[in-house]
N, C-alpha and C positions, 0 to 999 in steps of 0.2 A: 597287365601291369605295365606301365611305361618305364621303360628303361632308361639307365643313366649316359649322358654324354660325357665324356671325360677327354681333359685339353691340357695337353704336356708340352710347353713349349719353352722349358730351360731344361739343361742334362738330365737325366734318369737313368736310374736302373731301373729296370720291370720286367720280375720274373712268376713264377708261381709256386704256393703252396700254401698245399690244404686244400683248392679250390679258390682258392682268393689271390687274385693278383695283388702283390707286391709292389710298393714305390719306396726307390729309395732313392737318396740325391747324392752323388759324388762329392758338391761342391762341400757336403756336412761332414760325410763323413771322412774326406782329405783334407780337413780343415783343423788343426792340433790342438788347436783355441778352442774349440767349443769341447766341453765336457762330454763325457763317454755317456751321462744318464740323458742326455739331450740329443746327440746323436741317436739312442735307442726309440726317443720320443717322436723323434721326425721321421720314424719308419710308418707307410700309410698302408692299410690293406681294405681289400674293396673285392665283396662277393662277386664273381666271375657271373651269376645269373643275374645281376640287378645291371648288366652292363652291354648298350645296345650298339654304340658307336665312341669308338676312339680315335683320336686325332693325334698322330704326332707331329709336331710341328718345333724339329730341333734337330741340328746334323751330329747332335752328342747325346742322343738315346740310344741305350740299349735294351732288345728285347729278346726273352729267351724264346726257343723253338717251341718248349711245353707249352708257354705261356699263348705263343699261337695258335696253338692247338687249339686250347681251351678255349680259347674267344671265340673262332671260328665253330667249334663244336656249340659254339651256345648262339649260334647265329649274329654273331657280334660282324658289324664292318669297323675295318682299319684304314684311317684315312693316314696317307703318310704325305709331307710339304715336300716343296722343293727349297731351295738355298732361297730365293726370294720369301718364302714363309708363304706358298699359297699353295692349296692343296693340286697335289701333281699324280697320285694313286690313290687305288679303293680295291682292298682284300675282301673278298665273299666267301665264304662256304660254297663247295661244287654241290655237297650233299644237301637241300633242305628240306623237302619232303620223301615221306615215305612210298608216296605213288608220284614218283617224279619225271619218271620214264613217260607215263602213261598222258601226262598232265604238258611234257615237252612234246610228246606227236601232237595232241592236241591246240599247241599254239601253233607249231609250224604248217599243218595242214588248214590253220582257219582261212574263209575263204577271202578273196577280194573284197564282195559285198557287204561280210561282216565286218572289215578291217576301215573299209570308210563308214561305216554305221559307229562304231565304235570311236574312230577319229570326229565326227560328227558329235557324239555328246563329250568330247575330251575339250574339243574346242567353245560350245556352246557353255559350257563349266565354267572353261577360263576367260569367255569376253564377261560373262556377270559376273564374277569375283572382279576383273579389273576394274566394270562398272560401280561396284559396292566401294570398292577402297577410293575409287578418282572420288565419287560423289560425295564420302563419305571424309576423304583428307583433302579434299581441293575445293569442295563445293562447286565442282565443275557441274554441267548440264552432260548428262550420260544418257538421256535418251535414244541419241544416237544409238548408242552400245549396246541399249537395249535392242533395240530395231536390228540391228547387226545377227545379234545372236539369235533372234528368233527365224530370223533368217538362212541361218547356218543350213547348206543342204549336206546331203551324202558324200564323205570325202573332202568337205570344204571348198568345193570346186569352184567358185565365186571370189576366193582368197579373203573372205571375209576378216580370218584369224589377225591379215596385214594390215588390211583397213582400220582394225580397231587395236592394233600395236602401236599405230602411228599417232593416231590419236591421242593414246593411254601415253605414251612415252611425252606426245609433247606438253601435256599438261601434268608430267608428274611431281616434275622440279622446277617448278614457274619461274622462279630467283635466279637459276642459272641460265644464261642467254643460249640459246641454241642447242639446248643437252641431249646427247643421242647417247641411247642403249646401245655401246657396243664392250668388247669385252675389254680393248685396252684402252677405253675412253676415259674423259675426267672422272674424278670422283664427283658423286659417289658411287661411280662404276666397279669396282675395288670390292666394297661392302656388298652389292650385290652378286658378284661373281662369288667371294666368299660363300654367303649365304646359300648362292644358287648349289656350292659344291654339299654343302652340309644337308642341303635338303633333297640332294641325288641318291648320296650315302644311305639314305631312312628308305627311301625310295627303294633303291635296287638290294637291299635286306631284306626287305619285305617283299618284292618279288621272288627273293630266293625262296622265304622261307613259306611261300604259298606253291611254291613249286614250278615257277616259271622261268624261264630265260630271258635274262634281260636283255641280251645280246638283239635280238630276234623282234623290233618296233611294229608299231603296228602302223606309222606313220615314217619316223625316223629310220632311213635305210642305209647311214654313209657307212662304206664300209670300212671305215677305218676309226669306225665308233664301236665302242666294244660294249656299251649301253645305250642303245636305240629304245628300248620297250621304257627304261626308268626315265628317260627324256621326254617320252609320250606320257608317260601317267603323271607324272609331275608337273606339267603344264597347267593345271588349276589351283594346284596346291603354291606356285613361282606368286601370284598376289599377296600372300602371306610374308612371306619376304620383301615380297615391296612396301609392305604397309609396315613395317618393320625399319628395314631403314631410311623410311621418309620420315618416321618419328625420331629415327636418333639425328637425322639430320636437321629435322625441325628445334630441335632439341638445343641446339647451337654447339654441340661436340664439335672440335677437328676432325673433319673427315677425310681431313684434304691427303692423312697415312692409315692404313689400314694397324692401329696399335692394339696390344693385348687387351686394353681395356675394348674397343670395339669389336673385337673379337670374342671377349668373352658376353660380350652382349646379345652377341650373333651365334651362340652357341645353344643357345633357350629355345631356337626356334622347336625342335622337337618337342618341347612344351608347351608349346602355344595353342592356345584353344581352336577349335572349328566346330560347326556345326554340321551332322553326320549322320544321315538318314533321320533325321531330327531329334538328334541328340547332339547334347555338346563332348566334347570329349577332343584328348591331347592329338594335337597335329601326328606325332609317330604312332597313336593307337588307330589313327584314320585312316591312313594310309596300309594300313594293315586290313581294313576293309573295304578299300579302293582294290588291293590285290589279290582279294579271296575272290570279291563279284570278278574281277578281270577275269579270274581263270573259269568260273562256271558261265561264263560267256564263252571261252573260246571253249568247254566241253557243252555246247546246247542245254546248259540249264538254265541259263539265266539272259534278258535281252539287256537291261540296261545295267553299265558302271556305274557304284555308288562312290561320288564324285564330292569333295566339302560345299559348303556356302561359305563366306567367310564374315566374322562375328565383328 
């Protein structure tokens, strides 16, 4: 079942009971004008299991300690903002599997050889999804990108992955003169850091709750990255996002602020479709099968990562 995103970004209370998280608003209920049966009315509750990622994004939420509990007891990530409104923290659960001990020697001992084997179909993933969304919203000539990825050796030793970032980037936002992908570049660089943070969240959830460490990349080594492994496996799944907000941009919104309405646009991505072992099914359900095959690769049962196409 895919689970719900939920996005708080004016004061709250949220606390728990019964099993159901609690929303209630300050601004309602310190307001003397509004009637007491209305007040009552604006109290919201929302089953603790239907809920897979929360965002707060507001320096006037409050959240009770149970209530943490319980998320995290249900495999829930907590994204929390900074004063600029862009997400600045991610809360995981230490506990997600039952054999987790077992499933944690397992990635740390996988060898070299596997880790560029594995880096090798992560990258080959993500130049055809870039190839499908450029071809498919640009009507660029992606040839190349095909030719690229079939090429991808062991490792990516070739740096293939650069050669078709450059390419993919310079033809994403045709309209804008000279637009480079970086994090604090023009818009709509904004929207995709956004997006990139909400599609880490589903990511390192799902590494928890398949029992591996995110910490621990199979490529991504900085150490002052506390998610290396969610930054590797989400590298095929980042063209989803792209093709996301080339459409809100195409779309003729302002994108020039990252505002609640593009935000809550950019909050769907967990529901966006892929196609997955040749099935269609929700982006947060996919990736929940991108990190089951992960981990039966890094215990010898399995050689290839089941990786999206994108629809």
């Amino acid at each position: 079942m895919i689970k719900r995103t939920l996005y708080f970004g004016n004061p709250a209370y949220l606390s728990l009971k019964q099993s159901q998280l609690v929303v209630r608003l300050p601004e309602v209920e310190k307001n003397d004008s509004v009637p007491d049966h209305f007040k009552q009315t604006a109290v919201a509750t929302i089953p603790i299991e239907d809920v897979g990622v929360v965002v707060l994004d507001h320096q006037q939420i409050t959240i009770t300690q149970a209530l943490l509990e319980q998320l995290l007891e249900n495999n829930c990530a907590v994204i929390t903002c900074d004063s600029s409104r862009m997400p600045v923290g991610l809360l995981l659960p230490l506990c997600g599997n039952t054999t987790q001990t077992e499933r944690f020697r397992n990635q740390i001992e996988a060898s070299v050889p596997l880790k560029k084997q594995l880096w090798q179909q992560t990258i080959v993933a993500k130049i055809e999804n870039q190839a499908t969304v450029l071809e498919r919203k640009r009507g660029v000539v992606v040839k190349n990108m095909r030719v690229w990825a079939s090429e991808v050796k062991s490792g990516d030793a070739d740096y293939h992955e650069s050669r078709a970032a450059a390419y993919y980037w310079k033809n994403t936002f045709p309209t804008i003169p000279d637009f480079v992908r970086d994090r604090d570049g023009c818009p709509p660089n904004q929207l995709l850091n956004y997006g990139y943070a909400i599609l880490r969240a589903v990511v390192a959830r799902a590494l928890v709750s398949s029992g591996l460490l995110p910490t621990f990349g199979i490529f991504h080594r900085n150490k002052y990255n506390a998610y290396c492994l969610a930054d590797d496996v989400m590298e095929p799944y980042r063209p989803v996002v792209d093709q996301l907000v080339m459409d809100l941009y195409d779309s003729g919104k302002d994108c020039s602020e990252l505002s609640k309405d593009l935000k809550a646009a950019l909050l769907v991505i967990p529901t966006l479709d892929v196609l997955i072992d040749g099935k269609r099914s929700p982006l947060m359900v996919a990736v929940g099968f991108t990190t089951a095959s992960l981990q039966k690769c890094f215990a010898g049962e399995a050689r290839k990562i089941s990786y999206p196409t994108i629809l």
